[in-house]
C-alpha positions in Angstrom: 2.7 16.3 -11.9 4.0 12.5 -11.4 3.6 10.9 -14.7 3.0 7.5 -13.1 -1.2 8.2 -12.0 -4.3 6.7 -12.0 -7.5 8.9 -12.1 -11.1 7.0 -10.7 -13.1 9.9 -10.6 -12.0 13.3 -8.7 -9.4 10.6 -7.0 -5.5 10.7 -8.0 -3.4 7.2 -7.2 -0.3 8.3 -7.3 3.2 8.3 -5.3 2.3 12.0 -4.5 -0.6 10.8 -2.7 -2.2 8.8 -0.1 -2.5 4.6 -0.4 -5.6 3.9 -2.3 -7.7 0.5 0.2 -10.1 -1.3 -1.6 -12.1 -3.4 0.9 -12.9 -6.8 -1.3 -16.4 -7.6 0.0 -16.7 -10.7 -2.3 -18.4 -13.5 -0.7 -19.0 -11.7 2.8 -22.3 -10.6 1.8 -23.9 -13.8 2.4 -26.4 -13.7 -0.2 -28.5 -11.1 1.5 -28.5 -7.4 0.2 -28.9 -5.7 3.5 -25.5 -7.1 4.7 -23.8 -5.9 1.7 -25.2 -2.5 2.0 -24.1 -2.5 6.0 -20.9 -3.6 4.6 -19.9 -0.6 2.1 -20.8 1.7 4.9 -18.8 -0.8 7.3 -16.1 -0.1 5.1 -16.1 3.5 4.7 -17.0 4.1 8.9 -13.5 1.9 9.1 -11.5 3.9 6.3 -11.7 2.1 2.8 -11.6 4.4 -0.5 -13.5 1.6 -2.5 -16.1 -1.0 -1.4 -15.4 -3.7 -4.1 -17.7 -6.8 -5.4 -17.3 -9.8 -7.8 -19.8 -10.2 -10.6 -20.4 -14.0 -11.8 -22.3 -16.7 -12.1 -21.4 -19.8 -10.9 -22.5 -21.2 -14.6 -20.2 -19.1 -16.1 -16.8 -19.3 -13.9 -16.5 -23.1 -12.8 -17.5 -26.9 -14.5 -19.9 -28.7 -12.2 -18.9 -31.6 -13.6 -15.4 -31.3 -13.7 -15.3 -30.1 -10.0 -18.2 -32.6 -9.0 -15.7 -35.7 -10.3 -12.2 -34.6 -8.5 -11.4 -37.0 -5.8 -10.8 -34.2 -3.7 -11.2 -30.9 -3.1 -7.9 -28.4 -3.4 -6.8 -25.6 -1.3 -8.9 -23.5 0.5 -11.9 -25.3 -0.6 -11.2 -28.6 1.5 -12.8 -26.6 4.6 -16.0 -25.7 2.0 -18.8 -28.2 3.3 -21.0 -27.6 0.2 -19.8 -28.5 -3.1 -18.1 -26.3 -5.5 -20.7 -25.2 -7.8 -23.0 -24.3 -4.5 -20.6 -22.2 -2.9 -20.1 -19.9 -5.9 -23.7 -20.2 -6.5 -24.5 -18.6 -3.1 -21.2 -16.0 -3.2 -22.3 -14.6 -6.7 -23.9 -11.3 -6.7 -27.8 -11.2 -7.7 -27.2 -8.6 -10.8 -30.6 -6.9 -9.9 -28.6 -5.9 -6.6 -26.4 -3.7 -8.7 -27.7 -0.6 -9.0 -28.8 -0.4 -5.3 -25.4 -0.9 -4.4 -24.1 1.6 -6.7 -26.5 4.1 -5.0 -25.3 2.9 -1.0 -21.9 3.1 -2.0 -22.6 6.8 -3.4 -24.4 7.5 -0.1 -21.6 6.7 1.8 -19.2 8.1 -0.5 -16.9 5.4 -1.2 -15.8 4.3 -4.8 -18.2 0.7 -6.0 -16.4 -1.3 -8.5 -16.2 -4.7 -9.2 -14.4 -8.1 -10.7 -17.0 -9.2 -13.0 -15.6 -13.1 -14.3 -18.6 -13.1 -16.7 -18.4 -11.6 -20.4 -21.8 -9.8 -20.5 -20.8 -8.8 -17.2 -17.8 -7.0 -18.3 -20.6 -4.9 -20.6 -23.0 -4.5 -18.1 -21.2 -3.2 -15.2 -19.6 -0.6 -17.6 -21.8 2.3 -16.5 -21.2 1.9 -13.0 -17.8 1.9 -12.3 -15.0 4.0 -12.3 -12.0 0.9 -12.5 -12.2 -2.9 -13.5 -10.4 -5.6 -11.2 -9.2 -8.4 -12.7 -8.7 -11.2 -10.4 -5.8 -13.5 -10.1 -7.1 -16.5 -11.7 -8.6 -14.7 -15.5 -4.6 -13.1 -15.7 -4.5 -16.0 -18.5 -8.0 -15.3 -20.1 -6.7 -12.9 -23.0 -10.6 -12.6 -24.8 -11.5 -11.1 -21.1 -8.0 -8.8 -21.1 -9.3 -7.3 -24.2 -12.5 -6.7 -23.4 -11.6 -5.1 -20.2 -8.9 -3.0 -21.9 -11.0 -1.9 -24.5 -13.7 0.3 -21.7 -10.5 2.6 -21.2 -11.0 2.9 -17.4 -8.4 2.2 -14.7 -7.6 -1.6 -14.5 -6.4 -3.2 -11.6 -4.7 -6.5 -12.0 -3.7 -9.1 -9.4 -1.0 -11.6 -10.5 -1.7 -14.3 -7.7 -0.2 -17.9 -8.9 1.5 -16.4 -11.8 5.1 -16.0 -13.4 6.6 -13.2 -14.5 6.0 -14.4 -18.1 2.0 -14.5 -17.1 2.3 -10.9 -15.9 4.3 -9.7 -18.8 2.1 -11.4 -21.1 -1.1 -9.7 -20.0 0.3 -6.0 -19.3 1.6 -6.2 -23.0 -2.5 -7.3 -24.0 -4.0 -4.6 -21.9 -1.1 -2.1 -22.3 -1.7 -2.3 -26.3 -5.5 -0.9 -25.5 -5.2 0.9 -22.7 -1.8 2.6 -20.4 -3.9 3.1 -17.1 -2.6 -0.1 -15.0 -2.0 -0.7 -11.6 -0.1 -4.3 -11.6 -0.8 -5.8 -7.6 1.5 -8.8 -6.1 -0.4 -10.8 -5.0 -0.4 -15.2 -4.0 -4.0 -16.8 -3.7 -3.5 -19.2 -1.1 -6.7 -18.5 1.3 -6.1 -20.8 3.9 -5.0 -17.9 6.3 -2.0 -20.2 7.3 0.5 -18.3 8.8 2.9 -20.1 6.3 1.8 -18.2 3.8 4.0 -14.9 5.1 6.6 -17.3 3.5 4.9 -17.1 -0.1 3.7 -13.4 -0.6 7.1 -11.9 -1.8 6.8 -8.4 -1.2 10.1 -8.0 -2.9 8.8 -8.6 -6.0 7.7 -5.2 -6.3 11.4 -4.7 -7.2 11.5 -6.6 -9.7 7.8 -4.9 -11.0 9.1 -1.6 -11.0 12.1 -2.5 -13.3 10.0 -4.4 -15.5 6.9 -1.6 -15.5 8.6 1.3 -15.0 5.8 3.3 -15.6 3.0 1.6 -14.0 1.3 2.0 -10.7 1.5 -0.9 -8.1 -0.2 -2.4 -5.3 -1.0 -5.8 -3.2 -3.7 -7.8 -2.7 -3.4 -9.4 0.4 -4.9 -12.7 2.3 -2.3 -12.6 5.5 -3.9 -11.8 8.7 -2.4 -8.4 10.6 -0.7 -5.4 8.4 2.9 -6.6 7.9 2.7 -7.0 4.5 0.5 -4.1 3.8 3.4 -2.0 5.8 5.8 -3.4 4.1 4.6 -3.2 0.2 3.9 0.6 0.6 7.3 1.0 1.8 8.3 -0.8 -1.2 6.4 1.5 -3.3 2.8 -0.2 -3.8 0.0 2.6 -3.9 -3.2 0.4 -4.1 -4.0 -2.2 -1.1 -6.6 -4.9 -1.4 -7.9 -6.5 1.1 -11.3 -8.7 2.0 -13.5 -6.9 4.5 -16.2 -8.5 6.6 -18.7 -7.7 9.7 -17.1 -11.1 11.8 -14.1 -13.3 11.2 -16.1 -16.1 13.0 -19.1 -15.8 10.7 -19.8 -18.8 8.0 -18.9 -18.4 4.1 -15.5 -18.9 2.1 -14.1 -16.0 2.9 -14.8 -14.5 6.4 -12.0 -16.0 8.3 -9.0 -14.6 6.6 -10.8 -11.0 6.0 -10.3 -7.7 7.9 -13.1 -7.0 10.2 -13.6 -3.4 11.3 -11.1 -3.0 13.9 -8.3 -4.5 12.4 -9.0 -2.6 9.3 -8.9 0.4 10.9 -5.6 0.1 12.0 -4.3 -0.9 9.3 -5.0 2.5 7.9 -4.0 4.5 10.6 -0.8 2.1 10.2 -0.3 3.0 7.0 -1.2 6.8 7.1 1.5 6.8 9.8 4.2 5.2 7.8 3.4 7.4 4.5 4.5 9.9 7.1 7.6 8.9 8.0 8.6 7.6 4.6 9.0 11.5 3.7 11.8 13.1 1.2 15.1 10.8 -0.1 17.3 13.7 0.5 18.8 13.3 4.0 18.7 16.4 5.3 18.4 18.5 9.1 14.6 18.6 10.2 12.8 21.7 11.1 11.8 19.2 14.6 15.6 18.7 14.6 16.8 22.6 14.9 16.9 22.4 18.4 18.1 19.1 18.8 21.0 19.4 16.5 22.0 22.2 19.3 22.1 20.4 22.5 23.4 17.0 21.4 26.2 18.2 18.9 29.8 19.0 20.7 31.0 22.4 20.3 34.9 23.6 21.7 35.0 24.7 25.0 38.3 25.9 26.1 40.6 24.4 29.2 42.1 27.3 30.1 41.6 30.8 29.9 43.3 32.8 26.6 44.1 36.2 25.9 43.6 38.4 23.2 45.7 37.6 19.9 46.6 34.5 21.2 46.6 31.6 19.0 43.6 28.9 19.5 46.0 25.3 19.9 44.3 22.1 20.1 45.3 21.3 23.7 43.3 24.1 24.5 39.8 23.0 23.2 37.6 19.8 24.6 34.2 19.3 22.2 31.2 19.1 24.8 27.5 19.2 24.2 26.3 21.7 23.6 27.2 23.2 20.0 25.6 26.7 19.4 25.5 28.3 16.3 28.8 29.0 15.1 30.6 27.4 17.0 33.7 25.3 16.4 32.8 21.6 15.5 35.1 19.1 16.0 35.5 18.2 12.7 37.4 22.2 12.3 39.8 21.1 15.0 42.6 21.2 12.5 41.0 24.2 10.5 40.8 26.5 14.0 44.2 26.6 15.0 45.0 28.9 12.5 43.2 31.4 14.3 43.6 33.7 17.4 41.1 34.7 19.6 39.6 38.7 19.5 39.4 39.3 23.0 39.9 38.0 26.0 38.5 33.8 26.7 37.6 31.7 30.5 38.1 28.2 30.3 34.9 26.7 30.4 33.9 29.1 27.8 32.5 27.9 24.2 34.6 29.0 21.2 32.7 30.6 18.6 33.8 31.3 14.6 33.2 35.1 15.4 35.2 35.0 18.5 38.2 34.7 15.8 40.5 36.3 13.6 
């Protein structure tokens, strides 16, 4: 069994099996239930294995103050036409929501968990999930680490705007508690610039799986299209996060750099197709190649006609397609003229290894 696994339920994540897609609902919901019930099944319809929220309250995860007094907003947030506090005040999840999403999500058979950015959150979602996501921005919050650690269930962790001395520092918190990590690149820019291809470093899973040898790995992603998801599970990443919505031209913080059904759904057939074609490391003949290998190889053909007992020479022998079994290859030119010939040959014939003695 592959040592490096995370369990979430009856589901393995694991290099043995299939790319795990969490489709981030977040801030898509709008602040109306309905539309994040349609969304989990939105989700599931277009191939996610985990519809996933954010718990919070605005109260709790920004300053009003502090935000209120900047001289201007930063980021993503220029485009926001309400002020800081509001947005997160309509994106946060109304708690008595929980439970009937817990029940739509086991309806339509897709994993619910969340990010909760709130202490008593942390507690309170306990019960109901099967992993913890810690976003980006509390990968510096150690007294949230802890607590997270300490409900010994599957913890995902992005490392958006970190260093490598941010993500080493919070693996060796959590990792003290609790061994079951999946460590996900990640940059929060959400601007959906296509400058940001420049910023995501896939190739830092490299550098992750020298550092955490031992831990699973994954991306969560804010570029439009599938590039980078193609290319991190080519690099090994087993987890894929991505925000999920019902329009791209819908109003709210996140919508317009989301996946919407269609493109989500490619993305997974994308995927499924290169976990495919990734295969073995051991380059071998394929059982599609067996005929193949036949009619495009070069086997010897003689250019004249030989008796029995005479003695094969290599003026004797041009390599043409095709090369049956046991024939003479070209790389055994030198080997084969050591040999005669049993019985009589026609030019134009092949030379096979049985035809010799």
């Amino acid at each position: 069994m592959d040592k490096k696994l995370l369990k979430l339920g009856k589901k393995i994540i694991s290099h043995n099996n299939p790319t795990y897609f969490i489709a981030d609902i977040a801030a898509n919901h709008d602040g109306s239930l309905q539309k994040a019930i349609d969304l989990i099944f939105m989700a599931k319809e277009a191939g996610a294995d985990a519809a996933k929220f954010q718990h919070f309250k605005a109260e709790t995860i920004v300053s009003k103050k502090t935000f209120d007094n900047m001289n201007t907003k930063l980021s993503h947030q220029k485009k926001w036409s309400k002020s800081i506090f509001d947005v997160y005040k309509s994106a946060s999840i109304n708690w008595d929501w929980t439970e009937k999403l817990v029940k739509a999500c086991k309806k339509a058979k897709i994993d619910f968990f969340t990010a909760p950015y709130d202490f008593d959150y942390i507690d309170k979602i306990n019960k109901y999930v099967p992993a913890y996501k810690i976003g980006s921005g509390d990968i510096t919050w150690n007294d949230s680490l802890i607590k997270i650690a300490k409900k010994n269930k599957p913890i995902f962790l992005a490392t958006g705007a970190s260093s490598i001395e941010d993500v080493k520092r919070a693996y060796n918190i959590i990792s003290k508690i609790n061994k079951k990590i999946c460590i996900m690149q990640c940059n929060t820019n959400y601007t959906g610039s296509l400058e940001n291809f420049k910023f995501i470093n896939l190739n830092v899973l490299k550098q992750f799986k020298k550092i955490f040898p031992k831990v699973i790995l994954g991306l969560s992603d804010h570029t439009p299209g599938h590039s980078t998801v193609l290319g991190s599970i080519a690099l090994g990443a087993r987890v894929i996060e991505k925000h999920f919505t019902y329009s791209n031209k819908a109003n709210g913080p996140d919508h317009y750099f989301s996946m919407n059904s269609k493109t989500w759904r490619e993305m997974i057939d994308r995927s499924r197709e290169l976990e495919l074609s990734l295969g073995v490391e051991n380059k071998k003949v394929e059982k599609n190649e067996l005929e193949t290998v036949v009619v495009q190889r070069r086997g010897a053909h003689l250019l004249k006609d030989m008796k029995k007992n005479e003695k094969v020479k290599k003026e004797y022998l041009n390599f043409l397609r095709p090369a049956l079994n046991g024939s003479v290859k070209p790389y055994e030119l030198n080997k084969v003229v050591k040999f005669k010939v049993k019985k009589n040959k026609s030019i134009g014939d092949i030379l096979l290894w049985k035809d010799l003695k």
